[in-house]
C-alpha positions in Angstrom: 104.6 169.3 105.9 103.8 167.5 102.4 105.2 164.4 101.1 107.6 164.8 98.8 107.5 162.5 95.3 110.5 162.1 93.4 109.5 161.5 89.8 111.1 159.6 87.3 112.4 160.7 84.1 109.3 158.6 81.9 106.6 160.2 84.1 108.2 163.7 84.5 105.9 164.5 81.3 102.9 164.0 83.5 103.8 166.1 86.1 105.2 168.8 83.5 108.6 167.8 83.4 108.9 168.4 87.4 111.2 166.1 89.0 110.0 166.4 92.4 106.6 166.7 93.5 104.7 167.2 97.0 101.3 165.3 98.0 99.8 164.4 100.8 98.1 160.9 101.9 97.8 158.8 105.1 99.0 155.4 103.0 101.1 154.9 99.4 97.3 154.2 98.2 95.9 157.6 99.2 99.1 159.5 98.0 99.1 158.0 94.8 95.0 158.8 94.4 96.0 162.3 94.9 98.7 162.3 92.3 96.1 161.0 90.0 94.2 163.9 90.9 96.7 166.4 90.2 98.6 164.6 87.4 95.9 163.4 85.4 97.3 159.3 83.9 100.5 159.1 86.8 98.2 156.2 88.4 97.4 154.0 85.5 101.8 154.2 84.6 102.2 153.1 88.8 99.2 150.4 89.4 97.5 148.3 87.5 93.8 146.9 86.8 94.1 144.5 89.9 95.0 147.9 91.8 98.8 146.0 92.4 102.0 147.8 92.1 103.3 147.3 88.6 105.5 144.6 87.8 108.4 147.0 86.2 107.6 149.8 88.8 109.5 150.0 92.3 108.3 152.5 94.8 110.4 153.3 97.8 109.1 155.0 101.0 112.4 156.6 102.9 114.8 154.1 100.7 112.2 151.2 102.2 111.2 149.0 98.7 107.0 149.1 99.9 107.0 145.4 98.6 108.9 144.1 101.8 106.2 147.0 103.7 102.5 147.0 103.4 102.5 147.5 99.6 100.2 150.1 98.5 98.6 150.8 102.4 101.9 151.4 103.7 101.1 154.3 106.1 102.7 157.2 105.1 103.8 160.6 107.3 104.3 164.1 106.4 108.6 164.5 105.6 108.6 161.1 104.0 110.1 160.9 100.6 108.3 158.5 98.1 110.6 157.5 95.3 109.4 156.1 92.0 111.6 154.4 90.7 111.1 152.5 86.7 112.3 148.4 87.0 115.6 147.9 84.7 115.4 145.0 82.6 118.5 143.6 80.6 121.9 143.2 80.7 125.4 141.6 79.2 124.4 138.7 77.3 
């Protein structure tokens, strides 16, 4: 059984326009290589140069924030559910 990706809205044009998608990888790092492989710039929007987690992107493994895990080797299953989830920034002023 796959793991299952939900997408969000900004990168559902990458993975054309699904909203859920399946992948398989032993840790968040491996997973996300294999979305690059299928969805062609997903990794560069999810990790950057320093191959960190993006500030303004949170990625949740079974509702578990992976910051407060093992970041991008947190070891993944088949069933889990890998939300991607964009930072929101502002508020009342």
């Amino acid at each position: 059984m796959p793991i299952h990706v939900r997408i969000p809205q900004p990168l559902r044009p990458l993975t054309g326009n699904q909203p859920t998608v399946t992948a398989e990888g032993a840790t968040l790092a491996l997973l996300v290589d294999n979305l690059e492989s299928a969805y062609p710039g997903i990794k560069e929007r999810m990790v950057d140069e320093a191959g960190q987690i993006r500030r303004f992107v949170n990625i949740y493994v079974n509702g578990d924030d992976v910051r407060f895990l093992d970041g991008l080797q947190t070891a993944l299953k088949d069933g889990d559910e890998v939300s991607i989830v964009p930072a929101v920034a502002g508020g009342a002023s």
